[in-house]
N, C-alpha and C positions, 0 to 999 in steps of 0.2 A: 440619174441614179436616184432612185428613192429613199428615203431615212432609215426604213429597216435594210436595205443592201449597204449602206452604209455600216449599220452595227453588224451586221452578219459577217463582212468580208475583215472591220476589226476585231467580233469576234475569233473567226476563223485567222486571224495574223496573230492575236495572242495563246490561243490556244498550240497554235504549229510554235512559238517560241516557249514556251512551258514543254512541250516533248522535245527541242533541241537541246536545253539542260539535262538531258537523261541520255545523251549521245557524248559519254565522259571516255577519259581515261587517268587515273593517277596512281600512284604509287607511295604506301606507304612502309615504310624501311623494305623488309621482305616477301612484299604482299603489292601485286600488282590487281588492278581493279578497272574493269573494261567495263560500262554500261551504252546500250543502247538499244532504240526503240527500233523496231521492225515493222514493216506495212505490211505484214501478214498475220493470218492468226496463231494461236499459242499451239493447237495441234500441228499444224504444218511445220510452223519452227520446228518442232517436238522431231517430225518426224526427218526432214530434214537432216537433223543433227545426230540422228540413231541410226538412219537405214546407208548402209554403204553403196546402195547405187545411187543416194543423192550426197551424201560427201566427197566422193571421190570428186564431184563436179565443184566445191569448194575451199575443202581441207587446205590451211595450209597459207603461205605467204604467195604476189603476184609471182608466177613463173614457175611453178611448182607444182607437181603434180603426185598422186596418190592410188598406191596399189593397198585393196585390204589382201591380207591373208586371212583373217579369220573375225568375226562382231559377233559378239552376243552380248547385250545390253543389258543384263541382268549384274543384281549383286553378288561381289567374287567372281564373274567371268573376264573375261579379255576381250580387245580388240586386239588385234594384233595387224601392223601397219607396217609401211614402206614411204615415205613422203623422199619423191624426187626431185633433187634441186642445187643450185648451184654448184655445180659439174659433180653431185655425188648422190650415192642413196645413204639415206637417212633411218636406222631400224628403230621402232616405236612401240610400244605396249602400252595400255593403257588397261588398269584392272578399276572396274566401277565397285565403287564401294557402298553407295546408296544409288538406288533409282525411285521415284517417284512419278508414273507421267503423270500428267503432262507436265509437272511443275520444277521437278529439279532434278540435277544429275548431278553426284561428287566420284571423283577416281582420283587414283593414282598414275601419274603418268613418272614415268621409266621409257630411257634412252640405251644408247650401245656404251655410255661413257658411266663414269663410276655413280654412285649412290648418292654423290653431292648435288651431282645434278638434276635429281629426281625431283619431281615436285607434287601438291595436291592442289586441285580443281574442282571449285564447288561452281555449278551455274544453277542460277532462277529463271524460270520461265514464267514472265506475270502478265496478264491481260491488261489491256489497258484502252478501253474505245476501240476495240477489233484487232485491236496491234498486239503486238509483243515485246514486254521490255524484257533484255537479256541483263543481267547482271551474273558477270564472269570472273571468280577471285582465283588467282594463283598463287601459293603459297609454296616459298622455296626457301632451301636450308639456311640463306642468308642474304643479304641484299649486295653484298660481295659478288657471289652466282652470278647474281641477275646483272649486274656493271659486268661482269666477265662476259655472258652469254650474248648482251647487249654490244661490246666491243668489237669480239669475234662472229655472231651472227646477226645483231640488229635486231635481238627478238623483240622487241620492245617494237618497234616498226611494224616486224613480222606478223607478231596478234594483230594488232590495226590493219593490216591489210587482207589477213582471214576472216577476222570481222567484215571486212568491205567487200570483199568477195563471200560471204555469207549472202547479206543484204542484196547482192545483185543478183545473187542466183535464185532468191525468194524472189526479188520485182520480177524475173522473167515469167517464173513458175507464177504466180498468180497471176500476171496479165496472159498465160496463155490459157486460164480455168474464167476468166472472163468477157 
């Protein structure tokens, strides 16, 4: 191995751990906070995360699956959802409140259960070396919520696992455009 293969392959080992610090998750009081780097680009995320015949393919925790009734991705409209899972269906609204493509998307999301459980969701779509880092905040009436939601459905788990199921359905879709 030659001295520059040598610096290339450390560079290339430092570089992939400066993108693993951007593959977070934490939680501060009533604000939960998901980042990570995608090996796709910003438009594909973009679209990905907009068009419902590529959500349905991810939406949602492992084992679960997604009927839309109605997207329209604009400010003040709806999505309006069905997410299938653990032996029930799950009714969903989400009204976007800002859209920017390809860069950010904030809504409101609303469930079948009262007003407390409702929450807002602001996502970043940032370029990064051909990637995309997501940066994904939800903010809920209280951190109480989120201990109840997390006891009773594990949502805490649940995002980390629609993130990873995001991420695999982007590696499919660009290894099959290359």
């Amino acid at each position: 191995m030659t001295h520059w293969n040598v610096i290339w392959l450390e560079f290339k080992r430092r570089k992939n751990r400066k993108v693993e610090k951007y593959n977070t998750f934490r939680q501060e009081d009533n604000i939960l906070i998901h980042t990570r780097i995608l090996d796709a680009p910003r438009d594909l995320v973009w679209e990905v995360w907009t068009n419902p015949e590529h959500i349905k393919e991810w939406w949602g925790p492992d084992g679960f699956s997604l009927t839309t009734k109605s997207m329209n991705v604009e400010p003040g409209k709806i999505w309006d959802f069905i997410m299938h899972g653990m032996g029930r269906d799950w009714d969903n609204k989400i009204e976007y409140v800002e859209v920017k493509k390809p860069s950010f998307l904030s809504y409101k999301h609303s469930g079948e259960r009262s007003d407390d459980y409702n929450f807002t969701v602001s996502i970043l779509f940032e370029e990064v070396d051909g990637k995309t880092l997501l940066t994904m905040k939800s903010i809920f009436k209280s951190k109480a919520i989120i201990e109840e939601l997390n006891r009773k459905v594990n949502a805490i788990e649940g995002g980390k696992q629609t993130l990873n199921r995001l991420e695999n359905y982007l590696k499919s879709l660009v290894n099959e455009r290359t």
